[in-house]
N, C-alpha and C positions, 0 to 999 in steps of 0.2 A: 446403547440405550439412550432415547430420548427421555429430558426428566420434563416433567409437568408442573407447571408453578403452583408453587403450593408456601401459604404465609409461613415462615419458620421462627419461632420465637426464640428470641436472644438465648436460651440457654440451650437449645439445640441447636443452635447455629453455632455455638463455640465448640460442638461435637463432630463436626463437618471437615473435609479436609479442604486445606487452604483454598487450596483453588476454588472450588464450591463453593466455599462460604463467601469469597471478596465474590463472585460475580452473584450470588444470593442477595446479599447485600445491597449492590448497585441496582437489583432487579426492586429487594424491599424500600429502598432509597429515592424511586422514581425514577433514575439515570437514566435505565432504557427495558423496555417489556422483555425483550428475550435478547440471546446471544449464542454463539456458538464458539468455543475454545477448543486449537488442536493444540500440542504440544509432541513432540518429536521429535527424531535425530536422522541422521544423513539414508539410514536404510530400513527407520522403525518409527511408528507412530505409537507413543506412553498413551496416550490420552486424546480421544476425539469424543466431543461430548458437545449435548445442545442442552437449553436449561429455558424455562421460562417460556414466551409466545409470538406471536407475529407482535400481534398490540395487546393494549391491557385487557383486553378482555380475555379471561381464560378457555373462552371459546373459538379462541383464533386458533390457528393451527402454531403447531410446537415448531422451532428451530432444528434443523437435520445438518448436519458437517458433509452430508454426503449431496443432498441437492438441493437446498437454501441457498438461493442468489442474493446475494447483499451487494448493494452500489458502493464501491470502493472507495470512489472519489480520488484523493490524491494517489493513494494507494497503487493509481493509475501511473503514477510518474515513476513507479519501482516494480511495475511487474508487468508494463507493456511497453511505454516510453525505452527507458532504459536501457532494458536488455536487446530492442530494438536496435539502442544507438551499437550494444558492445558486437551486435552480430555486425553489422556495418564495421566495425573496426577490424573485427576479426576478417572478415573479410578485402579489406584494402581499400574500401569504400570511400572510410570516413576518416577523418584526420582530426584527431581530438583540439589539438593544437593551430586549424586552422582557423582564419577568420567565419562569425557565421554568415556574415555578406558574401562570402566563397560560393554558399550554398541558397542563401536566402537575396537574391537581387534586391528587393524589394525591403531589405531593412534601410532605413533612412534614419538621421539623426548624426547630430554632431557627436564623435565618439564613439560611434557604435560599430565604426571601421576596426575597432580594437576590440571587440566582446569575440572572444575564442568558444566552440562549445565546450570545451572544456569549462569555462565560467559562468555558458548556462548549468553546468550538471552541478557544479559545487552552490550555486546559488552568490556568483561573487561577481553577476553580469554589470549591477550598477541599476539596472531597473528594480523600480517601485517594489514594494511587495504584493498590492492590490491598486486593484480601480476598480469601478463598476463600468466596464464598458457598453454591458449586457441593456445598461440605460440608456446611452446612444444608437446603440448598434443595429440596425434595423433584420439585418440579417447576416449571414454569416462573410460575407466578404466583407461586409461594414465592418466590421468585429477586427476580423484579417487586418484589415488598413488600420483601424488605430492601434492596434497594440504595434502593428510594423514603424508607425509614425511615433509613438510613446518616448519622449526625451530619456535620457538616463539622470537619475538622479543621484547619481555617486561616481568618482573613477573605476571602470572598469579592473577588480582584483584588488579593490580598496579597502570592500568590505564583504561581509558575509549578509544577507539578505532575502530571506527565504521569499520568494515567489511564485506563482500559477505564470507569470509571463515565461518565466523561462522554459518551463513545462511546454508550451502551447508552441513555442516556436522550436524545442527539439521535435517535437511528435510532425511541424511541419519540414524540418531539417531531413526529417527518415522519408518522408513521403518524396520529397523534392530528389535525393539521391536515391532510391530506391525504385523510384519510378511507378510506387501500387500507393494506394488509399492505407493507414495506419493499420485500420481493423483485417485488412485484409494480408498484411505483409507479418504482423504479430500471428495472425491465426496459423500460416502455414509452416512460416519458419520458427516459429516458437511451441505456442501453446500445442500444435499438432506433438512435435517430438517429446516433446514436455508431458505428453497425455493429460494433458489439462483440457477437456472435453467438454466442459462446461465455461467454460472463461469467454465474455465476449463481448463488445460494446451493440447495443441496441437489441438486446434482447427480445425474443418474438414476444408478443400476446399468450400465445401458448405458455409462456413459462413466466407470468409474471403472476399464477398464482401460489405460486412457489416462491416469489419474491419478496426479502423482507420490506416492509413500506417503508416511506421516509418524509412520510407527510398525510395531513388530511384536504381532501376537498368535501365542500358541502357533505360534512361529516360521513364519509367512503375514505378510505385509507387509498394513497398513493403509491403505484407501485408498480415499477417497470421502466418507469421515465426518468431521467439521471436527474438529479439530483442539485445537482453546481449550474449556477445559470448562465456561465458563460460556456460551457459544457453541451448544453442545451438551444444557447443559441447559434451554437458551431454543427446542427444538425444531433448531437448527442455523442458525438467522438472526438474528443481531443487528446491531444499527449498530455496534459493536465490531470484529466478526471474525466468520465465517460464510464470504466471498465466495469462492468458485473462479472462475481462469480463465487464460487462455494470455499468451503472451508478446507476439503478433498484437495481441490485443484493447487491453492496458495500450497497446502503440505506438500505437493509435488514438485512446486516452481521452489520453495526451501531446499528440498531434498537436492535439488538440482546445483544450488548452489554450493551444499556442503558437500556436494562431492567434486565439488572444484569445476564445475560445470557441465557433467556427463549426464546425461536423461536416466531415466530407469533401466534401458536396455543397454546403460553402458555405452551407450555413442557418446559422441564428443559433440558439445551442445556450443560451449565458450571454451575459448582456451583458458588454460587453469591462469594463466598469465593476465590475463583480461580481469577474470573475474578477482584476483588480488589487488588488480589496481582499482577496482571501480570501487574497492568495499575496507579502502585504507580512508585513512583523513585524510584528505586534500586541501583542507577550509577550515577553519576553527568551528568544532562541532559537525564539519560535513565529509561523508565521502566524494563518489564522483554521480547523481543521483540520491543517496542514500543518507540517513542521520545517523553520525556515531553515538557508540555509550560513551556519551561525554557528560560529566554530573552536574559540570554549568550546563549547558542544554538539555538533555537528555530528560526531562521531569516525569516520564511515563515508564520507565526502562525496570524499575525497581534498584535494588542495591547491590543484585549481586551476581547480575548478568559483567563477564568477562570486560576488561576496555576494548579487546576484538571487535565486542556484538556491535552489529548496523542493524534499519531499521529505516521503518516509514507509519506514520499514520495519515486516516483522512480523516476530514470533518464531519461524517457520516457518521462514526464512531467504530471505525476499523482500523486495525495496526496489525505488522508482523515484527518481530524481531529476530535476529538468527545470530549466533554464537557459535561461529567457529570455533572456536578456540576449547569450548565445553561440549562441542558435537551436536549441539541444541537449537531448536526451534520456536517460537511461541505464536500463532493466530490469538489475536480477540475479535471478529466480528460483533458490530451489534446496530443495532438502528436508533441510536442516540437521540436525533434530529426527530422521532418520529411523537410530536408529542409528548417531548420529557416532564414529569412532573418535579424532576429537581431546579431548584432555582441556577443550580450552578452546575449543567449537565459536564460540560468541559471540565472544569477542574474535579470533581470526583471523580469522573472517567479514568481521567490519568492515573490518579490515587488506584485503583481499581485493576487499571491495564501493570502497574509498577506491582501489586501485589498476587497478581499471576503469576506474572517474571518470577519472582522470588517463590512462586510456588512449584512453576516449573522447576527451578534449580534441585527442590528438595526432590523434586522426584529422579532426578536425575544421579542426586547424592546418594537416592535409595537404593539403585542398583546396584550387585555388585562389584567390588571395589575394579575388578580387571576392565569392568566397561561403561566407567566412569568419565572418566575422560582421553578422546583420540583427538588430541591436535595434530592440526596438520589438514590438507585438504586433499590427498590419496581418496580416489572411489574405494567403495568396498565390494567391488565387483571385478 
């Protein structure tokens, strides 16, 4: 059931169940006009629900978990990037532990003979966290060369450092060993067996009105076109951010991992091997890709998601989290960026996305007790 925004007044909003109410809330708050929340486990979906609308106006069309594209943004680095790299490994490809000049000739800089990918995926490469290169860059080879030329600004595995450079240069790491374009090597070796049918960077015309906006022009909602401008001036596909797709699809690439990497049909997607090590700490607060439930970092997560659960958000105002450990899942898409009328759309979000988490948990408390919790990463299939 899609729900239609409608004002809820404080005393019927403390009637609502958790979930409902914190994303009501962010919706009554200004945070963001609509969103869409799955919640799930390795072979079952508790809860797929849309709430609210494209934009403010209640005449826009309602959020759908089944075919509402939302631009992902970094989200990009954990559910096309990534698993990208782990089929590469799985495969004999890629060499976690190798130099990334192995693969990339073209990185240059003092030091940067020692950035392993492995140290792009934890975020411990030594580069910056940002730059606006997207202001130099005239086009997308321009863009290519400064970030390839971009000094390090830390010893490589010195520190933890979250960045979009590292991002940009694994999604060109998969292309260089692989020998296809990103969007085209995730579509067939991933998101195909995954039946993620909907998942893809540059989404046609056709389906962008289906898409949630993420901006205005000359007051017309934006919507189709990514989002991240260095994304955008990379033709609209990087390993960074680029990736559109639905609420459906992320529940499926979840499922996938909590079954230790098996598709729906039970094939073997990642080795169960693989997918443990990419989704352990490797980095204070990181795994190999992914953010752990770590309570110094972690400020989105809520309180009572497993130290197991990993996790990503983007700056568009999407996140997943997954709980192994509690057999659990959590989607919050939403279009954040589109217009918020909260002064501080970032910081309640997260307040917002932490009190989902914790509402997922109870739903998961409410079933009963025998299938509560299955750790461990065994398919159920």
């Amino acid at each position: 059931m899609i729900w239609p925004f409608v004002a809820v007044g404080l005393q019927a909003a403390a009637t609502l169940p958790p979930i409902e109410r914190a994303v009501r809330d962010g919706i009554a708050r200004g945070v963001f006009p609509g969103a869409v929340v799955i919640v799930g486990r390795r072979d079952t979906v508790l809860l797929a629900q849309g709430y609210g609308h494209f934009t403010w106006s209640a005449n826009s069309a309602a959020p759908r978990p089944d075919s509402t594209l939302y631009d992902l943004a970094s989200l990009t680095k954990v559910v096309a990037t990534t698993p990208a790299v782990m089929l590469l490994v799985d495969a004999g490809e890629l060499q976690l532990d190798r130099p990334v000049r192995d693969y990339l000739a073209d990185v240059q800089g003092s030091g940067k003979e020692r950035v392993t990918v492995r140290q792009l995926l934890a975020h411990t490469s030594g580069l910056p966290a940002y730059r606006r290169f997207y202001q130099e860059a005239k086009d997308a080879a321009a863009l290519r060369w400064l970030v390839m030329e971009e000094p390090l600004r830390w010893a490589p595995g010195s520190r933890v450092e979250y960045s979009d450079l590292n991002g940009m240069l694994l999604g060109w790491i998969v292309e260089a060993v692989s020998g296809e374009r990103l969007d085209g090597f995730v579509r067939e070796r991933l998101f195909a067996p995954a039946g993620m049918t909907e998942t893809r960077f540059l989404p046609p015309r056709a389906a962008w009105r289906r898409t949630a906006p993420v901006g205005v022009w000359r007051g017309t909602p934006v919507a189709g076109r990514v989002h991240d401008q260095h994304a955008d001036r990379l033709g609209g596909m990087a390993g960074h951010a680029g990736l559109f797709s639905t609420g459906n699809d992320l529940a499926r690439y979840a499922q996938v991992l909590l079954r230790g990497g098996r598709t729906p049909a039970c094939a073997p997607l990642f080795r169960e091997a693989t997918v443990a090590e990419f989704t352990r700490a490797a980095a204070k607060g990181r795994g190999l890709g992914w953010e752990m439930r770590d309570t110094t970092t972690a400020d989105d997560a809520g309180t009572r998601l497993s130290a197991a659960a990993y996790g990503h958000t983007g700056f568009t105002g999407t996140s997943l989290w997954i709980d192994p450990a509690r057999d659990l899942f959590v989607i919050v898409l939403t279009n954040r960026v589109y217009a918020p009328r909260a002064r501080r759309s970032i910081t309640e979000l997260k307040a917002i996305r932490g009190r989902v988490a914790d509402g997922a948990v109870d739903l998961v408390e409410a079933l009963p007790s025998g299938s509560r919790g299955r750790a461990g990463s065994a398919p159920s299939c």
